[in-house]
C-alpha positions in Angstrom: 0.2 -9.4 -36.1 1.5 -6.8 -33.4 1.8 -8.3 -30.0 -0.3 -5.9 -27.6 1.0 -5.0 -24.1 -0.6 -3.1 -21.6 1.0 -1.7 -18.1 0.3 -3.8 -15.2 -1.1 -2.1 -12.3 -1.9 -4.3 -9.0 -4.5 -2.1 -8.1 -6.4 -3.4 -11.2 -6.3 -7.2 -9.1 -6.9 -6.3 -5.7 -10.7 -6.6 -5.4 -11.8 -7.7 -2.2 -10.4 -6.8 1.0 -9.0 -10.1 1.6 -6.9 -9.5 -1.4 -5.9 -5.9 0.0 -5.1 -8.3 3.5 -2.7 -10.6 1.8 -1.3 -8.2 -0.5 -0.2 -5.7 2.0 0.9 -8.9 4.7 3.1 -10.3 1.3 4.8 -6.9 0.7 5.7 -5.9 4.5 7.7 -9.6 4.4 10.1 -8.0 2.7 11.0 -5.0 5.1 11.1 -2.7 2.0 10.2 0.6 3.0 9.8 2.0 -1.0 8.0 -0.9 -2.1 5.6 -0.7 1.1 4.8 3.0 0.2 4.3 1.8 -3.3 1.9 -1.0 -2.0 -0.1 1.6 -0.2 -0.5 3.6 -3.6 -1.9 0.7 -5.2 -4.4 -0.3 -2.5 -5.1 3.6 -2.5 -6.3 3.3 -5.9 -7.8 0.3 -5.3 -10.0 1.5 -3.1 -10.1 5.2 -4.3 -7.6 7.8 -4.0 -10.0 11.0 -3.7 -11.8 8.9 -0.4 -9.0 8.0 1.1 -7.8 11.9 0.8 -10.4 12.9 2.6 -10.0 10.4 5.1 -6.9 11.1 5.8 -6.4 14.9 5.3 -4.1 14.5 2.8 -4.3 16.4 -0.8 -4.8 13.4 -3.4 -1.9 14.6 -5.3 0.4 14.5 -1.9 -0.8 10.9 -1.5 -0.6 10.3 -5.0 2.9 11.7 -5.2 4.0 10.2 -1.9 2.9 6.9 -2.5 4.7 6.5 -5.8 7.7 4.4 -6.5 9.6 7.4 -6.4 8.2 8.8 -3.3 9.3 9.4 -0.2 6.3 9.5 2.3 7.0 10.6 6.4 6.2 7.9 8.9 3.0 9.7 9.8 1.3 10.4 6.3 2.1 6.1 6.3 0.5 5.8 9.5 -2.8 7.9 8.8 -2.8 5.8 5.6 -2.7 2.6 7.4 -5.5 4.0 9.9 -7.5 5.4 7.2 -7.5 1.9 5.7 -7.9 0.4 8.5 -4.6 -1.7 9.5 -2.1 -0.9 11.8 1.1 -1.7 12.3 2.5 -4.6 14.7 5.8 -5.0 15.7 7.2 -8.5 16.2 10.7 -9.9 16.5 12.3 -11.6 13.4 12.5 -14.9 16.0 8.8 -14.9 16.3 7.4 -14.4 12.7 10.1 -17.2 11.8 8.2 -19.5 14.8 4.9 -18.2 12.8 5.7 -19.5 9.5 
């Protein structure tokens, strides 16, 4: 018997907002800015890709292309994605997210 794989796509786990919450919070730990855009493109289609296009005034294949692993989004298409899903960001020094944890 042939083992079976399918692609994994986090989107396809992240539910309820809470999950989009920790998600995103576990991801901007690492201070990646490629695997934060990527993050973003899997909460987009999480929560719909086409809404949060209009939302944002982005064409869904910008986002779509800009949020990819391979793309390279501008800080403001992040920050009207952010907005659109209703985070911001928060700046903190390294000292007092260590104090936090």
């Amino acid at each position: 018997m042939a083992l079976k794989l399918t692609r994994f796509d986090a989107a396809d786990f992240l539910e309820t907002d809470e999950d989009i919450n920790y998600y995103l919070r576990a991801i901007a730990e690492d201070n990646d800015p490629v695997l934060m855009a990527s993050a973003l493109g899997d909460v987009a289609r999480a929560r719909g890709m086409s809404q949060l296009a209009r939302e944002t005034g982005i064409s869904r294949m910008g986002l779509t292309k800009a949020l990819s692993a391979e793309g390279n989004p501008s800080f403001a298409t992040i920050t009207k994605v952010l907005d659109a899903l209703g985070y911001r960001i928060d700046i903190v020094p390294k000292t007092q997210q260590r104090a936090a944890e």
